[in-house]
MARMI-394258 format. One line per 5 residues: number of its first residue (from 1); their letters; for each residue y, x, z of C-alpha. Coordinates in steps of 0.001 Angstrom, whole numbers, plus 500000, padded with zeros to 6 digits. Layout:
MARMI-394258
NUM = a = Y:X:Z ~ ...;
This chain:
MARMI-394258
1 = xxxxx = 492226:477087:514638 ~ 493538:476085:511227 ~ 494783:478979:509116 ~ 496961:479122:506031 ~ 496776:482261:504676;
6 = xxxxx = 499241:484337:502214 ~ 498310:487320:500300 ~ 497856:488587:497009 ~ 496370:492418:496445 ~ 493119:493513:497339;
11 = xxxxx = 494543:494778:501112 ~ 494667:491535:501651 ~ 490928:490356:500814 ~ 489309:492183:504071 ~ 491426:490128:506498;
16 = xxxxx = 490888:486838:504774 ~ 487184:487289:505140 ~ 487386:487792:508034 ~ 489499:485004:509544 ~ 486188:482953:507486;
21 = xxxxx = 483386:484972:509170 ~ 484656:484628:512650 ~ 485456:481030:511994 ~ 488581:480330:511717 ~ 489498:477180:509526;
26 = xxxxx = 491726:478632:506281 ~ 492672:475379:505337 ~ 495247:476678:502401 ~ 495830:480032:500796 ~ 498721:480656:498904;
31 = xxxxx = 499262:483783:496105 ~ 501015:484914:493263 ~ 500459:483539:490194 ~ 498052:485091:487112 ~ 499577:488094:485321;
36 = xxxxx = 499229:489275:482022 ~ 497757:492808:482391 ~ 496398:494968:479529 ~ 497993:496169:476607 ~ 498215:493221:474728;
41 = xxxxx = 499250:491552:477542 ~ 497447:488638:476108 ~ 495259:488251:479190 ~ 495824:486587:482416 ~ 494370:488030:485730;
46 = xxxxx = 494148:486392:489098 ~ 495569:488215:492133 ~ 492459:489651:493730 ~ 493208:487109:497021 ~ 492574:483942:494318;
51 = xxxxx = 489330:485848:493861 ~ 488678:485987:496738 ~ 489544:482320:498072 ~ 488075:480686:495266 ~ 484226:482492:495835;
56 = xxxxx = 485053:480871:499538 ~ 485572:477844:498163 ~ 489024:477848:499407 ~ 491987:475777:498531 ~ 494654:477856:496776;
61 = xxxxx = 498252:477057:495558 ~ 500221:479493:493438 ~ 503985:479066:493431 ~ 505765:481276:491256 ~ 508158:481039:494805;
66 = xxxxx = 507199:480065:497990 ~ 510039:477086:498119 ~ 510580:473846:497334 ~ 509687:470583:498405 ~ 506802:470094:496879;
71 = xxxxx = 505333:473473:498513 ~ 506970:472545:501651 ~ 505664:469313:502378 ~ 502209:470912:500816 ~ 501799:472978:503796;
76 = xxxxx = 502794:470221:506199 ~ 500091:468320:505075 ~ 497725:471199:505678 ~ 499019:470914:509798 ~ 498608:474705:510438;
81 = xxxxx = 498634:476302:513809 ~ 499584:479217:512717 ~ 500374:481789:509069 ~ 498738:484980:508794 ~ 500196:486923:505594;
86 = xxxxx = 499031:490045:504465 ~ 500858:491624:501534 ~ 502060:488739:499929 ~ 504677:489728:498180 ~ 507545:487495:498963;
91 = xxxxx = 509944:487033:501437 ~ 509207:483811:503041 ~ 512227:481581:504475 ~ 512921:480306:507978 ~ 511496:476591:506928;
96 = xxxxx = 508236:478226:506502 ~ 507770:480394:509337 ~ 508527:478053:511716 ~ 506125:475145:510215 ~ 502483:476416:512159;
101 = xxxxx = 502308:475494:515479 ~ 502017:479141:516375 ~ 504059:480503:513481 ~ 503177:483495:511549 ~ 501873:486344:511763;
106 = xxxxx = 501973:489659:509337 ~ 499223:492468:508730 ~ 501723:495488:508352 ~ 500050:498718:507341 ~ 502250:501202:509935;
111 = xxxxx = 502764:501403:513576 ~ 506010:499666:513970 ~ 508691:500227:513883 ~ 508048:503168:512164 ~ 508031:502665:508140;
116 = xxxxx = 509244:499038:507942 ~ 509489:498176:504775 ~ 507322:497627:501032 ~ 505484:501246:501085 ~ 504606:502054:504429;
121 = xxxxx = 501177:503820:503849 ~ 502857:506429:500945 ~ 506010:506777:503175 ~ 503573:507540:506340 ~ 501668:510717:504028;
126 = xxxxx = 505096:512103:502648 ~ 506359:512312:506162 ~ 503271:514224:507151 ~ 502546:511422:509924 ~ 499393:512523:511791;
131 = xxxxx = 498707:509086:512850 ~ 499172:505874:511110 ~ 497762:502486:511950 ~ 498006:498190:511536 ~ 500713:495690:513251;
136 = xxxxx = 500045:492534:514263 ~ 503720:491202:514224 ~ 505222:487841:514275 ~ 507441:487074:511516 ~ 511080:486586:512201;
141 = xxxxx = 513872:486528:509342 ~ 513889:490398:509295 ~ 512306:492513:507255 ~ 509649:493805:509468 ~ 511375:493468:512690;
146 = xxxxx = 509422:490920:515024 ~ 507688:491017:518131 ~ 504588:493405:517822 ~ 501259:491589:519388 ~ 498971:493976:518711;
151 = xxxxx = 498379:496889:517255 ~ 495496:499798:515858 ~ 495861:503250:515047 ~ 493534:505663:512632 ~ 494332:509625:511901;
156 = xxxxx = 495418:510299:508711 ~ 493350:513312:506990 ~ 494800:516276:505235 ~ 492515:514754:502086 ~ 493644:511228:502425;
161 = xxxxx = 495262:509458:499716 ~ 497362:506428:499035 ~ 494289:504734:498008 ~ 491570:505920:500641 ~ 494164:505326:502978;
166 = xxxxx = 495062:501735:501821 ~ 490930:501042:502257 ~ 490541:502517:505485 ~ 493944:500458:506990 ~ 493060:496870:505252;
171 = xxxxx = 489517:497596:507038 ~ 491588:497780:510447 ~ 494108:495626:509564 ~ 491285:492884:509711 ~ 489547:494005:512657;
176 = xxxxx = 493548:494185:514687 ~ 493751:490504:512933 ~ 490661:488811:514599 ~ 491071:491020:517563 ~ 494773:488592:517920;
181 = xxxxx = 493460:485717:517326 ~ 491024:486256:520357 ~ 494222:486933:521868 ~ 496076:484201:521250 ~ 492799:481567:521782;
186 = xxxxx = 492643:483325:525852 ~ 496100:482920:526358 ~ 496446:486394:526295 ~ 499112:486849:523320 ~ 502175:489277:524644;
191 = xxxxx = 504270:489977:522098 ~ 506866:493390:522513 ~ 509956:493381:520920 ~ 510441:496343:518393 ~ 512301:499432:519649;
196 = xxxxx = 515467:499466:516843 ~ 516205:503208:517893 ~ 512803:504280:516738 ~ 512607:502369:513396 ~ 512256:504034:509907;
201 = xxxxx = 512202:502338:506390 ~ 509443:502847:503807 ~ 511297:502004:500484 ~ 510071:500539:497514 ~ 508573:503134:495180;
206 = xxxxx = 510948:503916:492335 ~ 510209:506283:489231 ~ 512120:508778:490683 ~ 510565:508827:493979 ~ 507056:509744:492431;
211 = xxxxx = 508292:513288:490758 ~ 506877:515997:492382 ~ 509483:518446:493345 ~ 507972:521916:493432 ~ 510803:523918:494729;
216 = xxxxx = 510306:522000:498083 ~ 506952:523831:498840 ~ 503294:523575:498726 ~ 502862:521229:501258 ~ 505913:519050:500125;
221 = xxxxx = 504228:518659:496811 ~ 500810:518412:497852 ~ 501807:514977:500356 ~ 503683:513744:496951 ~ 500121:513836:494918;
226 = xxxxx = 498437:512182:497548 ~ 501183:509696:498433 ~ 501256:508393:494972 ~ 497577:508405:494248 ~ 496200:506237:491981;
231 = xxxxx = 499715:504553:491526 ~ 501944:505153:490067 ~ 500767:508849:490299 ~ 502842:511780:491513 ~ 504347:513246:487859;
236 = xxxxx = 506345:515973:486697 ~ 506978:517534:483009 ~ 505945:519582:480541 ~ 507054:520297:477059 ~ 509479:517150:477829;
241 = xxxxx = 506367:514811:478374 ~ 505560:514056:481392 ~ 501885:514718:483236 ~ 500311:513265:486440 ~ 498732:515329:488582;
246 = xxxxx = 496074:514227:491410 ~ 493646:516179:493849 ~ 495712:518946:494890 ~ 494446:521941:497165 ~ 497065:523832:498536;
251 = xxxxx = 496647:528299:497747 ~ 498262:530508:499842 ~ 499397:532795:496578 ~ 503376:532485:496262 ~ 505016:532346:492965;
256 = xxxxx = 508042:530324:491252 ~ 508378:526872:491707 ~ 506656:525270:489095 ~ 505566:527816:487148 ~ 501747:527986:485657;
261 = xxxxx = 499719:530516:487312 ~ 496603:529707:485881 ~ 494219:527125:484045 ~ 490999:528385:485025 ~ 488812:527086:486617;
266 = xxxxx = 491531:524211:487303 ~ 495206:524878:486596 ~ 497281:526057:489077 ~ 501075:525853:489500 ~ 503960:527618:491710;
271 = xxxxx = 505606:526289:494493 ~ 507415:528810:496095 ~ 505795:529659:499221 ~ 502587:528994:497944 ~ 500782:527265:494724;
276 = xxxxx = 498736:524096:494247 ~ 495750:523954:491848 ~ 495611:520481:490482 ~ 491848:519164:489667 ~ 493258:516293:487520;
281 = xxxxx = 495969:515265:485622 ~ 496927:512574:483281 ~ 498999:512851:480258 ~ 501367:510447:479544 ~ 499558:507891:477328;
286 = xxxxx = 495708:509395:477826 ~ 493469:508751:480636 ~ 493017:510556:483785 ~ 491246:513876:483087 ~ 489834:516945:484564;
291 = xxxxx = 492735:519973:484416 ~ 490438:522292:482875 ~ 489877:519650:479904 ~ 493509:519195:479326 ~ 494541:522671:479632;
296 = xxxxx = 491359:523770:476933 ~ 493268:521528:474433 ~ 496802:520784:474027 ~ 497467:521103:478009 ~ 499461:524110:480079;
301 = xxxxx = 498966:527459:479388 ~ 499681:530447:481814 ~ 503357:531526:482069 ~ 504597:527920:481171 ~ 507057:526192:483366;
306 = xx = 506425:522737:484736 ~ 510249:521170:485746;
């Protein structure tokens, strides 16, 4: 079967080996272009996908948009019979969907139709979702609202984070990916169209959205860490600068939202009904750190207020 494959971040890399190993042809991949990252900025970095494609000796094209008719009559060249895209990044038009054979398919990191949308796996730990999983859907010109083929569900642990989380899924998301395919090749593909009354919408991750709100509970506060760790990072403030915290364990000791109960042996702040000792933080403009080596220097002190 000949593949063309979009992606960009490193989600993406597990399901593109895999369409390799169990021999599909990926006869194109397409993903964003280099970015300047650092603090000069001065350096361009390929998406990890390039990466990924290139060690495979893959063919990859990098459109700073996937449009055109250059691009266009690119991937008609390529004669696909069918688009897998995992994370790519952009919103692909009608033109392209319907060029494979078979059309396309997208690696969504939620059961649908729950959490449609660009942040499904934080949006799935700040609703306290016991269960989250992968959705093999095919593309239509919704966001997120085709036919569901096939699908694979994992429990989500009261220590996962964004970022353990985000490994374990792109793991599944590959296996649910082949596990289509096999599918499809048998004659055996039966896709289910979404159920509208059940669908919720994982929006994308704004500033605001990361500040942890300790008035709304221990447990509120402690999903907010996790949802937003590594990135951005759950924050909240301090002397007017602001501080991310990660690794929270919730204490069943109440006292006022956000104030500092302790710093020893990791610092500990109010939320209510409860507190939530914090094992790191990060400053703004310092690395991530242990709370115990923050508070020893310049850091919180007992009886401060976090807001």
């Amino acid at each position: 079967m000949r593949v063309v494959f979009f992606g960009t971040p490193a989600f993406a890399v597990p399901s593109l080996r895999a369409l390799v190993e169990e021999g599909a042809e990926v006869v194109g991949v397409v993903t964003q272009p280099d970015r300047p990252q650092g603090r000069s900025r001065s350096v361009l970095v390929p998406p990890p996908v390039k990466v990924t494609a290139q060690d495979l000796g893959l063919p990859v094209q990098q459109p700073e948009r996937p449009r055109g008719d250059l691009f266009v009559a690119w991937l008609r060249r390529l004669a696909p019979d069918l688009g897998v895209v995992v994370a790519y990044g952009h919103i692909l038009r009608p033109e392209i969907l319907a060029l494979p054979t078979h059309g396309m398919v997208n690696v969504h990191a939620s059961l649908l139709p729950r959490h449609r949308g660009a942040a499904p796996i934080q949006a799935a730990i700040l609703a306290n979702d016991p269960v989250t999983g992968v959705s093999i859907m095919q593309m239509d010109a919704g966001m997120d609202t085709g036919p569901v083929v096939h699908q694979r569900s994992l429990p989500i642990t009261d220590s996962d984070t964004a970022g353990t989380l985000t490994d374990r899924l792109a793991d599944l998301g590959a296996q649910a990916l082949v596990e289509a395919l096999v599918m499809l090749q048998r004659g055996e593909w039966r896709p289910v169209r979404q159920d509208q009354a059940h669908a919720t919408h994982a929006a994308k991750i704004d500033h605001d959205t990361a500040r942890i709100r300790w008035e709304e509970g221990p447990e509120a506060a402690a999903r907010r860490i996790r949802a937003f760790d590594p990135v951005p990072g759950a924050w909240t403030v301090l002397n007017d600068l602001e501080v991310k915290c990660f690794g929270p364990t919730i204490l069943p000791h109440p006292a006022e939202p956000g104030l500092v109960v302790g710093t020893e042996p990791v610092l500990i702040i109010g939320a209510g009904s409860g507190s939530v000792a914090i094992a790191q933080v990060q400053p703004a403009g310092k690395r991530r750190m242990p709370s115990t080596e923050w508070s020893r220097g310049r850091g919180a002190r007992a009886g401060q207020h976090f807001a």
